[in-house]
C-alpha beads as a LAMMPS data file, in Angstrom:
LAMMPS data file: protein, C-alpha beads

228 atoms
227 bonds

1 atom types
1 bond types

-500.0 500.0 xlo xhi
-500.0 500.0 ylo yhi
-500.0 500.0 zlo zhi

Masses

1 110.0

Atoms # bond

1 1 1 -25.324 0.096 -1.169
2 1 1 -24.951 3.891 -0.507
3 1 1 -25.364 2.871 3.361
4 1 1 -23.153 0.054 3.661
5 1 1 -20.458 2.934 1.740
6 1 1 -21.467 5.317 4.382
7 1 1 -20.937 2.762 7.092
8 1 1 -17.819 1.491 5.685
9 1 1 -16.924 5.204 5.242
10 1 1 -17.038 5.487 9.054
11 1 1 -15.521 2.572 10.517
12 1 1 -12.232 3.440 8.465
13 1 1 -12.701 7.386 10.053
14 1 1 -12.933 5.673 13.311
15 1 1 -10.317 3.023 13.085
16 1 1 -7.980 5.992 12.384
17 1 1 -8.559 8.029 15.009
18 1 1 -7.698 5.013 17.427
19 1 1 -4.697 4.411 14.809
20 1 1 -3.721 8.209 15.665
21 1 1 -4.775 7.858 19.683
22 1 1 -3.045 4.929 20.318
23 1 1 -0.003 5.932 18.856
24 1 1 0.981 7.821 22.204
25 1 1 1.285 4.248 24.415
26 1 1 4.062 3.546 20.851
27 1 1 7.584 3.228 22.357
28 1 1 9.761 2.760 19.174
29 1 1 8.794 5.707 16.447
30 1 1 10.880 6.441 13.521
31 1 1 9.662 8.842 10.240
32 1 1 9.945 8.216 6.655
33 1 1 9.631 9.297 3.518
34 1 1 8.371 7.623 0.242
35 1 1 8.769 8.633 -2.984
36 1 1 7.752 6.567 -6.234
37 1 1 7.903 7.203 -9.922
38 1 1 4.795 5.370 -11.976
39 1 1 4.052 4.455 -15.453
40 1 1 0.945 2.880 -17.139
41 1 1 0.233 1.875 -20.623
42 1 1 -2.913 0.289 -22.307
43 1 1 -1.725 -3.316 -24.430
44 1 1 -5.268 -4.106 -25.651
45 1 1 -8.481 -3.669 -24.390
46 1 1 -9.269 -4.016 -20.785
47 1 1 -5.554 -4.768 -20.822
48 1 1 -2.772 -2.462 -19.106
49 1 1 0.779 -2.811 -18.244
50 1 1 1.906 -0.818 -15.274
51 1 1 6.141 0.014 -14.111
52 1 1 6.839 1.567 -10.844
53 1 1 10.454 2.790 -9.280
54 1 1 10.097 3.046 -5.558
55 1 1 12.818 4.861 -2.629
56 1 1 12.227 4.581 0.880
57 1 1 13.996 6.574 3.850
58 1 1 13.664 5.654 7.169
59 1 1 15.162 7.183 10.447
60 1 1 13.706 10.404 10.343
61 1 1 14.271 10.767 6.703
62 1 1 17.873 10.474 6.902
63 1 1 19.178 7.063 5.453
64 1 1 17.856 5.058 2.613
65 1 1 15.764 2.041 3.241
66 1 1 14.125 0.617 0.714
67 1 1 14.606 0.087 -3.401
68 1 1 11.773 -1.611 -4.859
69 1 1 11.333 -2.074 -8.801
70 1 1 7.942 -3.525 -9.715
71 1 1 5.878 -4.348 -12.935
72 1 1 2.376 -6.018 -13.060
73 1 1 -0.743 -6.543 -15.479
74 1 1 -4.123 -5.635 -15.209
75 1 1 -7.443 -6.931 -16.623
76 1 1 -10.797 -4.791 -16.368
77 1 1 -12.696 -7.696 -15.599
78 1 1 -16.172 -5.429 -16.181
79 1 1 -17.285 -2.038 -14.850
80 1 1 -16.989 -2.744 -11.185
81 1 1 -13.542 -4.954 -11.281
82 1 1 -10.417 -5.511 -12.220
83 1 1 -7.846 -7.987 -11.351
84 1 1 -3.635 -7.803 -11.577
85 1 1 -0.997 -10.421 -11.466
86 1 1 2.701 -8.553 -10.162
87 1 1 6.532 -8.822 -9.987
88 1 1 7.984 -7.004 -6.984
89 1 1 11.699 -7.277 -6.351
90 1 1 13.246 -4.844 -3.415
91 1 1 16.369 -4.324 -1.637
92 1 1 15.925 -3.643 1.945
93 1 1 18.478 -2.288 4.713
94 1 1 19.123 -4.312 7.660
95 1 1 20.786 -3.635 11.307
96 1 1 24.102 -4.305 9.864
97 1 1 23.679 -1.845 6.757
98 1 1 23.517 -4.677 4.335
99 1 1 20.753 -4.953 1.929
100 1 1 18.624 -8.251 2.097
101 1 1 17.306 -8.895 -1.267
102 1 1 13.623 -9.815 -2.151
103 1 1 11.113 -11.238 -4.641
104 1 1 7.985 -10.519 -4.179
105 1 1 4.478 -11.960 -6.810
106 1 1 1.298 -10.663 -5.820
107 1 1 -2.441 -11.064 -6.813
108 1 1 -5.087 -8.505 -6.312
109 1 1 -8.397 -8.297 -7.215
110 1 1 -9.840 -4.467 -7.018
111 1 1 -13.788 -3.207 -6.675
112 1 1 -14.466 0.489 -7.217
113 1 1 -18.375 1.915 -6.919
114 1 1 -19.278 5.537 -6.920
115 1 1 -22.024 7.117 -5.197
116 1 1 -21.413 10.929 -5.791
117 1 1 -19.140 12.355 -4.471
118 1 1 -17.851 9.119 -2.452
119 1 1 -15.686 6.624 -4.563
120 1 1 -15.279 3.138 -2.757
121 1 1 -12.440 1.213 -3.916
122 1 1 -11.860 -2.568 -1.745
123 1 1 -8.468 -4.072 -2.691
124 1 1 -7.600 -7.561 -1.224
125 1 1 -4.214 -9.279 -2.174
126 1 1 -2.767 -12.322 -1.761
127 1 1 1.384 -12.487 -1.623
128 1 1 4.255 -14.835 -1.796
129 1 1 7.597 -12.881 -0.808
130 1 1 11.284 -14.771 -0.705
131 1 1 14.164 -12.691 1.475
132 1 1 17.840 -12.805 1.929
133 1 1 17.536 -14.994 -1.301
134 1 1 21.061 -16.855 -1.726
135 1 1 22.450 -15.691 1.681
136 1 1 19.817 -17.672 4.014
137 1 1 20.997 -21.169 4.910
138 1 1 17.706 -22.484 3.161
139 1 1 18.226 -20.076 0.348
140 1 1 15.229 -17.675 1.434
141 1 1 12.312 -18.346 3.208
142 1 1 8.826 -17.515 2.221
143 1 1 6.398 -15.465 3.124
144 1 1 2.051 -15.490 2.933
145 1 1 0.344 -12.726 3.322
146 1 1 -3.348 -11.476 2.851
147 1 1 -3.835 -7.695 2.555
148 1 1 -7.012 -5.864 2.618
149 1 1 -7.353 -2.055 1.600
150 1 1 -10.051 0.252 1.762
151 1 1 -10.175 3.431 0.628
152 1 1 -12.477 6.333 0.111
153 1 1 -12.006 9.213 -2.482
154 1 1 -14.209 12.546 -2.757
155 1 1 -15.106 13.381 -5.801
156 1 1 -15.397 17.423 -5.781
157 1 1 -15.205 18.400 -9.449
158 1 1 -11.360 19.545 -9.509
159 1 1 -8.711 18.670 -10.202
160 1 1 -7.752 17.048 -7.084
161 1 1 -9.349 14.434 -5.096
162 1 1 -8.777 13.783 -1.539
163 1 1 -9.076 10.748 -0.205
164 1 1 -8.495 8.220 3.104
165 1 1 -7.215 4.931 3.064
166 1 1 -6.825 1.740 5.426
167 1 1 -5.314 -1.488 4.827
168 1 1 -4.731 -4.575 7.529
169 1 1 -2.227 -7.169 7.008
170 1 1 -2.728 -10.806 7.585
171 1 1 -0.008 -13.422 8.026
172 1 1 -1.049 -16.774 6.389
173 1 1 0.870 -19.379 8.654
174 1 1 -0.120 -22.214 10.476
175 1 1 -0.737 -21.996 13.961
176 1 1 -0.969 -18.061 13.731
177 1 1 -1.969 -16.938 17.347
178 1 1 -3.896 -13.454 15.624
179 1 1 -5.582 -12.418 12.669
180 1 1 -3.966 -9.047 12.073
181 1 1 0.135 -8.489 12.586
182 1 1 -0.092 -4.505 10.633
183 1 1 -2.145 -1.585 10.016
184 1 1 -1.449 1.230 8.007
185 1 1 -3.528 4.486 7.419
186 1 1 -3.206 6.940 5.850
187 1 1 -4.736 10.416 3.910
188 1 1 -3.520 12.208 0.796
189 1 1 -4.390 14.351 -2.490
190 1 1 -4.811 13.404 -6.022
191 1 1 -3.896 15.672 -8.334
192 1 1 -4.711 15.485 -11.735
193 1 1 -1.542 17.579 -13.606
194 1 1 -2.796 16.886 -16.698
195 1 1 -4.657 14.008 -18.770
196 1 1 -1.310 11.796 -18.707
197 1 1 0.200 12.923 -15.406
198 1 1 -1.069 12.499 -12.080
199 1 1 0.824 13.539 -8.675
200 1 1 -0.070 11.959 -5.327
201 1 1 0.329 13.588 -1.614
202 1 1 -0.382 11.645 1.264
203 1 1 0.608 11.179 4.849
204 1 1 0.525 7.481 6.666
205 1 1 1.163 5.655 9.826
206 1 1 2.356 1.967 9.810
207 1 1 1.996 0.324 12.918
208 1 1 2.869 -3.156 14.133
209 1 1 0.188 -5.194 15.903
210 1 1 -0.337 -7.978 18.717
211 1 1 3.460 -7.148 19.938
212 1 1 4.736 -6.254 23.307
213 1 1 6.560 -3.167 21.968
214 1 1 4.977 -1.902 18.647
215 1 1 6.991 -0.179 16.172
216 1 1 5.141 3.099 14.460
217 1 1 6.001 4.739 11.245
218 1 1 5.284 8.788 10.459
219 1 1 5.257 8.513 6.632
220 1 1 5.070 11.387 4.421
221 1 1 4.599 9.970 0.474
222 1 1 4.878 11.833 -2.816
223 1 1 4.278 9.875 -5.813
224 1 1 4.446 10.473 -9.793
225 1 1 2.469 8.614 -12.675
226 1 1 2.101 9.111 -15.971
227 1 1 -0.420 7.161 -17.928
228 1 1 -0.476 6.531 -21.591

Bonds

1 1 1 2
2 1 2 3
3 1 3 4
4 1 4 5
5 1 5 6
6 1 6 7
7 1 7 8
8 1 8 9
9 1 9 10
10 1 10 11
11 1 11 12
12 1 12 13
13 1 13 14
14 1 14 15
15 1 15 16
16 1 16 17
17 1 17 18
18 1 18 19
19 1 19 20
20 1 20 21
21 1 21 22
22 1 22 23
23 1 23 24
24 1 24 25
25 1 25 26
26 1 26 27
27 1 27 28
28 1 28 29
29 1 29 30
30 1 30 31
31 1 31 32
32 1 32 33
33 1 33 34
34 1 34 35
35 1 35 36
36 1 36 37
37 1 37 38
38 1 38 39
39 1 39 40
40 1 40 41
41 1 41 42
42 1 42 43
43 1 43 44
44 1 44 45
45 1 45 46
46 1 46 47
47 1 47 48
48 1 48 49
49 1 49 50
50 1 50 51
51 1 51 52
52 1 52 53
53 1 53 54
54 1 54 55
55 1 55 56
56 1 56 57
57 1 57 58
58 1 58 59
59 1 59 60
60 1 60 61
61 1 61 62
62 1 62 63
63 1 63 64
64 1 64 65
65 1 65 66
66 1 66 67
67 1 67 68
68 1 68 69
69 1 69 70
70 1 70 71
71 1 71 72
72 1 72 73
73 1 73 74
74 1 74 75
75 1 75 76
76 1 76 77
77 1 77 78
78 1 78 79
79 1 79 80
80 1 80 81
81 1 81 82
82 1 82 83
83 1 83 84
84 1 84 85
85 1 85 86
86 1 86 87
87 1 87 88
88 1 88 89
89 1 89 90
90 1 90 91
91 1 91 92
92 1 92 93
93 1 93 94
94 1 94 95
95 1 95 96
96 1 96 97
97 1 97 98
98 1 98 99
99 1 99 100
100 1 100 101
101 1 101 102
102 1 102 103
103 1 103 104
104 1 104 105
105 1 105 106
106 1 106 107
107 1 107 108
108 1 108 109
109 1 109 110
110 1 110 111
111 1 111 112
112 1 112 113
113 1 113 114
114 1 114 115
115 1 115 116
116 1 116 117
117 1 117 118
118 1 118 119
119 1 119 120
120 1 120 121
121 1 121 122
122 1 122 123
123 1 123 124
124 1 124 125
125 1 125 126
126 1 126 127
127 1 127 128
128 1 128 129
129 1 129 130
130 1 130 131
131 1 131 132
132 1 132 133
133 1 133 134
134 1 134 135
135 1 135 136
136 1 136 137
137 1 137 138
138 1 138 139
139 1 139 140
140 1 140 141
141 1 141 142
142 1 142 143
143 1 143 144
144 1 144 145
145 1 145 146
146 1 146 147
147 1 147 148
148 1 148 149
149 1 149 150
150 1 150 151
151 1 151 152
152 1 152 153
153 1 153 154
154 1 154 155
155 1 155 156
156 1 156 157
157 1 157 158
158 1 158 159
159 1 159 160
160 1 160 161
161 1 161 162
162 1 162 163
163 1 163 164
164 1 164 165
165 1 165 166
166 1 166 167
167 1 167 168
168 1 168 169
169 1 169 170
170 1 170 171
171 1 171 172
172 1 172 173
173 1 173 174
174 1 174 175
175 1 175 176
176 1 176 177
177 1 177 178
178 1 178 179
179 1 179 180
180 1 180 181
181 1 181 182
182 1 182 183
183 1 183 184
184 1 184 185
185 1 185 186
186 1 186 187
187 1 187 188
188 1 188 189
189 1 189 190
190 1 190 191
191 1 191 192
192 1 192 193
193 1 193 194
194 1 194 195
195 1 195 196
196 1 196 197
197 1 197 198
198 1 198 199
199 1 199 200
200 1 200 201
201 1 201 202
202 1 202 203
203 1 203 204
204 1 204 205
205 1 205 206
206 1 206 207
207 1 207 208
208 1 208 209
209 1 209 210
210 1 210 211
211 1 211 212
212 1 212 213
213 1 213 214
214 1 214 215
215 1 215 216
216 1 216 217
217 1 217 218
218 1 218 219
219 1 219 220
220 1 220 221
221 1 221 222
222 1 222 223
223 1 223 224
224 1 224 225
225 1 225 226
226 1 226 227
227 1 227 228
């Protein structure tokens, strides 16, 4: 186990350095910042309930982007995994400055394994989104998507973990000529505030795949959570 982690552990350190190299040959670019405010709560045992208030700013940090409200449930399914069932709904800016509204549920099943001081954590998701609901002559039109994260945190005895992170996004429709359509990496900082409060650092590229002209994101993120 500790070499497939180390292997893993690798191939994401090596996917994003290409990620970073590749960027260069990019010919539309555009940075953002993300900011989210988190809360979780234990119902029963094994049990949580988790809220989350999400902004988004996009051309170079100067108009907002994205509002996304979300709430979801999670089940510690034993030691090594727990699975969620969520409710995402988001107002996005288009080209025109109108907001397209959006309903997003979502499945994900997580794995987490520690090997001191490497923490693996594998999240794979499964989503159904609906946009421009009520203003699309069909009322919305749906979206399938398969997302797979992996991510790698460093357990140093402090208060603050860092950690590296990259997920691939796979469009579930028929005929699809590829297998991947996004990428996004991306490395931050945990810090634990206090027992209840956590704060979270990180910095991210998004970039499009299999297209003639790719668009690439510079993200900075900063995100709040407090946990009951």
């Amino acid at each position: 186990m500790k070499r497939r982690m180390l292997a893993m552990a690798r191939f994401s350190i090596i996917a994003l350095i290409i990620l970073f190299h590749t960027t260069v040959y990019c010919q539309v670019k555009d940075a953002g910042l993300w900011t989210s405010l988190a809360f979780e709560a234990k119902l029963v045992k094994k049990l949580s309930l988790s809220v989350s208030q999400e902004y988004r700013f996009n051309e170079n940090v100067t108009e907002p982007d994205t509002w996304i409200s979300e709430a979801g449930l999670e089940y510690k399914l034993n030691k090594f995994f727990k699975a969620s069932v969520n409710y995402r709904f988001t107002l996005k800016r288009k080209t025109n400055n109108l907001y397209s509204p959006r309903q997003r549920i979502f499945v994900d099943i997580k794995a987490e394994r520690k090997i001191k001081p490497v923490i693996f954590q594998f999240r794979t998701r499964f989503q159904e989104e609906y946009a421009d609901i009520d203003r699309a002559p069909d009322g919305g039109f749906a979206g399938f998507y398969s997302r797979n994260k992996f991510s790698f945190k460093f357990d140093l005895d402090k208060k603050w973990e860092p950690y590296i992170s990259l997920e691939l996004f796979s469009p579930l429709r028929r005929n699809q000529p590829f297998l991947f359509d996004d990428i996004r990496a991306a490395a931050g900082i945990e810090f634990a505030l206090s027992k209840h409060h956590k704060l979270d650092i990180y910095y991210m590229i998004q970039r499009e795949l299999n297209v003639n002209n790719p668009v690439i994101d510079f993200i900075g993120g900063i995100g709040y959570q407090y946990k009951l």
